[in-house]
N, C-alpha and C positions, 0 to 999 in steps of 0.2 A: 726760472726761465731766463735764459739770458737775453740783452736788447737785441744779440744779430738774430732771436726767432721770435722776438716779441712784435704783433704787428696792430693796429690799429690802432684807435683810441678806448678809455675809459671815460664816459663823463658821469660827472654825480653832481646833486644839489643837497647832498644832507637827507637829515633826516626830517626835514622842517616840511609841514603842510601845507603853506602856502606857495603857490606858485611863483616860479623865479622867470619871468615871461621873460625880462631883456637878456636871460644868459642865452635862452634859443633864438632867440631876435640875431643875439651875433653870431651864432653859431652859424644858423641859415644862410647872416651873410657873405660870407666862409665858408660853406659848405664842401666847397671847390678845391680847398687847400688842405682837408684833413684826410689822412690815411684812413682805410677802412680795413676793418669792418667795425665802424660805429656801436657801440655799446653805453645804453642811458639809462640813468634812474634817476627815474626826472620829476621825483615827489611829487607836490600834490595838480601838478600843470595836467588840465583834462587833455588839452589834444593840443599841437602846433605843427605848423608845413615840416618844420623839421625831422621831426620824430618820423615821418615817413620816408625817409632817406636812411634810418638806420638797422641795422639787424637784428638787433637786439634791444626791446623798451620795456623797462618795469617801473614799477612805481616805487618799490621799497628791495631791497634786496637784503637777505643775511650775511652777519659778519664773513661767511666762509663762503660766502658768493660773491661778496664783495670783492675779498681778499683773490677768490679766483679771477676775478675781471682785471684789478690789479698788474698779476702777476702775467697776463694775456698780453697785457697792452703795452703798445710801444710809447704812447703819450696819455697823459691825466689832465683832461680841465675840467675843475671842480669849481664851486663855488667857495669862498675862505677861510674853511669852517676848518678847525686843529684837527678833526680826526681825520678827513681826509688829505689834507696836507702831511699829517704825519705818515699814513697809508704809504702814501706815494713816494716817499723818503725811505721810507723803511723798505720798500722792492727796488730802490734805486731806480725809482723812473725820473722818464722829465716831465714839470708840472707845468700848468699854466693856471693861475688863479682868476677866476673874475667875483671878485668880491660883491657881497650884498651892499647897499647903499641904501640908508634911513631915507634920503631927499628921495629916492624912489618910491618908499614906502614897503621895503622889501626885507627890514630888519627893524627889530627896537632901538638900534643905534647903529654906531658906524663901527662895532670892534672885529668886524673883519674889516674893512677895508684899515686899520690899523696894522692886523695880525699879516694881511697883503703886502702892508707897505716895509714893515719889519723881512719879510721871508725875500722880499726883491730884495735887504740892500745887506743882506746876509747870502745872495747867489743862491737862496736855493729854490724859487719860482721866478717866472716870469709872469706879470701882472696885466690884464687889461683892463682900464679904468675906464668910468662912464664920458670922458670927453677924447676919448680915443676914435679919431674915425676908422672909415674904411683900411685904409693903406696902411695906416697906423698898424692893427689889430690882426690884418694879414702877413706883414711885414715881421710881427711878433710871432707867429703862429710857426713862420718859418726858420726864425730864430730859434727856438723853443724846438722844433724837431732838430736841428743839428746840432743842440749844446751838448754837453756833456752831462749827464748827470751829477748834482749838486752832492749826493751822500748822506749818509744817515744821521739824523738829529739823534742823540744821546742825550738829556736832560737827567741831571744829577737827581737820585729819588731824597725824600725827605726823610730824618732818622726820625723811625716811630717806633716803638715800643713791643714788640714782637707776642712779647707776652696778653695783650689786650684781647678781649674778645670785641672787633669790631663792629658796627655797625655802620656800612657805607653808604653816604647817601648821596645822588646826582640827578640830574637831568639828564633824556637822552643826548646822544651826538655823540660829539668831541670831550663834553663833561663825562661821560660815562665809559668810555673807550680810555680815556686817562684814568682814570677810576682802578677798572679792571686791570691796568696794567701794572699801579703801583702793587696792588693788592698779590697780585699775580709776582710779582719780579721782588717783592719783599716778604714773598710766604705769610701771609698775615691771615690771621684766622675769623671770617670775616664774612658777615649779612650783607649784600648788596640792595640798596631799598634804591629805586626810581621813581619819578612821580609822574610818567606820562607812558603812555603804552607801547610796545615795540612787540616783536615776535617773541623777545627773551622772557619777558613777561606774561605773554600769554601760557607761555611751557612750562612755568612755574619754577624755573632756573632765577628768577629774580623777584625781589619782594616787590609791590605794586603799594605804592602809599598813593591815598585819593588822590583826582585829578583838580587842579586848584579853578575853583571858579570865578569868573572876573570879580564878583563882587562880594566875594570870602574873605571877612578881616582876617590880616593876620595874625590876631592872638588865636584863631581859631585852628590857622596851622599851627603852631606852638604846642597847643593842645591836643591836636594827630599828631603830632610827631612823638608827644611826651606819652602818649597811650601807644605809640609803635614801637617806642623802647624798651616799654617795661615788658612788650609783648614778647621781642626776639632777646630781651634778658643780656644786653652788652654792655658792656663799662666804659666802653672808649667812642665816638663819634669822629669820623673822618668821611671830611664831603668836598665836594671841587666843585658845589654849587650846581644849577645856579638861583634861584630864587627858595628853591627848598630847603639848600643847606643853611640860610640865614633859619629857617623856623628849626630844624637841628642842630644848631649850634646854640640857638636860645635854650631851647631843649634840653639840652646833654648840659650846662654850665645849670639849671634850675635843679638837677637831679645831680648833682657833684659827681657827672662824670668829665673826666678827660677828652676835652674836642680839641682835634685839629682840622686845619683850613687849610686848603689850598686854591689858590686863585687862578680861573684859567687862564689857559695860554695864551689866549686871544687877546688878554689886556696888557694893554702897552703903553696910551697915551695917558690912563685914567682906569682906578681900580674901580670895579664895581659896583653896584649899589646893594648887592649881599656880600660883597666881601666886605666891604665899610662896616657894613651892620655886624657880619658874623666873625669877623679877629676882633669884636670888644670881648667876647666869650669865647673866645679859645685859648687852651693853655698855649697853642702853638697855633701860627699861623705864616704862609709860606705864599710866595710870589715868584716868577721867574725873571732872570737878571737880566730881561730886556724889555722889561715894564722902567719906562721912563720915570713913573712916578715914586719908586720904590723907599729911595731915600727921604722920600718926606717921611717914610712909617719906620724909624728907626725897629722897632719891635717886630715888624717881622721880616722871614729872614729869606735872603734870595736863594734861589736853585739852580746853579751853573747850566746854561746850555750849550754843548759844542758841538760841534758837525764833524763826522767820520769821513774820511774820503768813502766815495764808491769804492767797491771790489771788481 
């Protein structure tokens, strides 16, 4: 669908269960300024003034619902998670991100409001940050509907081994949406294991590795991970994290298979604390080349990203 029949907005907060209460705090106070017809998936938030302003409210939608809202909308504010920022790049919309913020208590750290600050000075969102006021955030709002569309993120894929019987393993989101894409766009022959629940998993289109509980050591993952491999019988281990690819990478390096890493896209300032753990046990291990920190890790290797014009 092209922008002259695209009309309203898309909002989305991921796939994450806790409630993103300040992105509809701003939304509400803006109300005024957004195209409609409003479309939200507004995870795990029970109720707010907002959501009754708009046409359309669910709490989780499918990738090919998703993809339809997408393709509807004339604008995208998401919260600053990679897979909907890539979404949104990839139908040539215009985005607006409002990033999660750890001081809020609304993330385990700040690497969106990282992966935000990279996408603003690369033109392809527009950001509104938690000391943004009124005017500020409005002001943005109406920038943001007359730009130009930024263009499609292209990220160079990693050379892997075609021949391997994979075993993929992620978290949902933006981990898992990257995931299926290398897999998919390098024909690779290939188990997708998740560790947290989604629709994909219920349909049994994806493997379901337990759900981790706060106070499960991790040699304990190590040890589900090392009895999920010998279960699906793969030689190669390839994960984009994020906490469960560090116990399949221990994994797959214990059982003299072949792991590779790749680190999400979301870290820029500071690599992870599974990817630290999980390239000591990779034969391969991969970063994209606008993680600021990259060169301190001589050994693994960056993934070009360039941006396509729009069509």
């Amino acid at each position: 669908m092209s922008l002259d029949h695209a009309s309203g907005v898309m909002i989305t907060v991921g796939f994450m269960d806790n409630a993103f209460r300040r992105f509809f705090d701003i939304l509400e106070s803006v109300a005024g300024a957004l195209p409609t017809p409003l479309v939200v998936q507004k995870g795990g938030l029970d109720d707010h003034p907002f959501l009754a302003r708009c046409q359309r409210v669910s709490a989780f939608l499918s990738e090919s619902e998703m993809e339809g809202a997408y393709r509807q909308a004339e604008l995208i504010i998401a919260h600053a998670g990679v897979g909907s920022l890539r979404m949104a790049l990839e139908h040539a919309k215009r985005v607006i991100l409002v990033p999660r913020s750890f001081a809020y208590g609304e993330h385990c750290d700040d690497h969106q409001m990282e992966l935000a600050r990279a996408a603003e000075l690369r033109g392809l969102a527009t950001v509104i940050y938690p000391q943004d006021d009124f005017s500020t955030i409005k002001a943005k709002i109406e920038k943001a509907r007359s730009a130009k569309p930024a263009g499609r993120m292209e990220i160079e894929l990693p050379e892997l081994v075609r021949e391997h019987r994979y075993v993929a393993v992620c978290s949902i989101g933006g981990h898992r949406n990257e995931l299926k894409r290398i897999v998919s766009e390098l024909g690779l022959e290939a188990r997708i294991v998740t560790d947290q629940e989604c629709a994909e998993t219920r349909s049994g289109a994806i493997e379901q590795f337990p759900r981790c509980k706060s106070k499960m050591l991790f040699p304990v993952r190590i040890f589900q991970a090392w009895l999920m491999l010998r279960k699906l019988k793969g030689n190669a281990v390839l994960t984009t994290g994020a906490g469960v690819g560090a116990a399949f990478a221990t994994a797959g390096w214990l059982m003299g298979l072949k792991v590779y890493s790749i680190e999400s896209l979301t870290r820029i300032d500071r690599p992870s604390i599974w990817f630290r753990w999980a390239r000591v046990f990779s034969t391969h291990s991969y970063c994209h080349d606008w993680a600021r920190w990259c060169r301190r890790y001589p050994s693994v290797i960056p993934l070009a990203i360039n941006i396509a014009p729009a069509s």
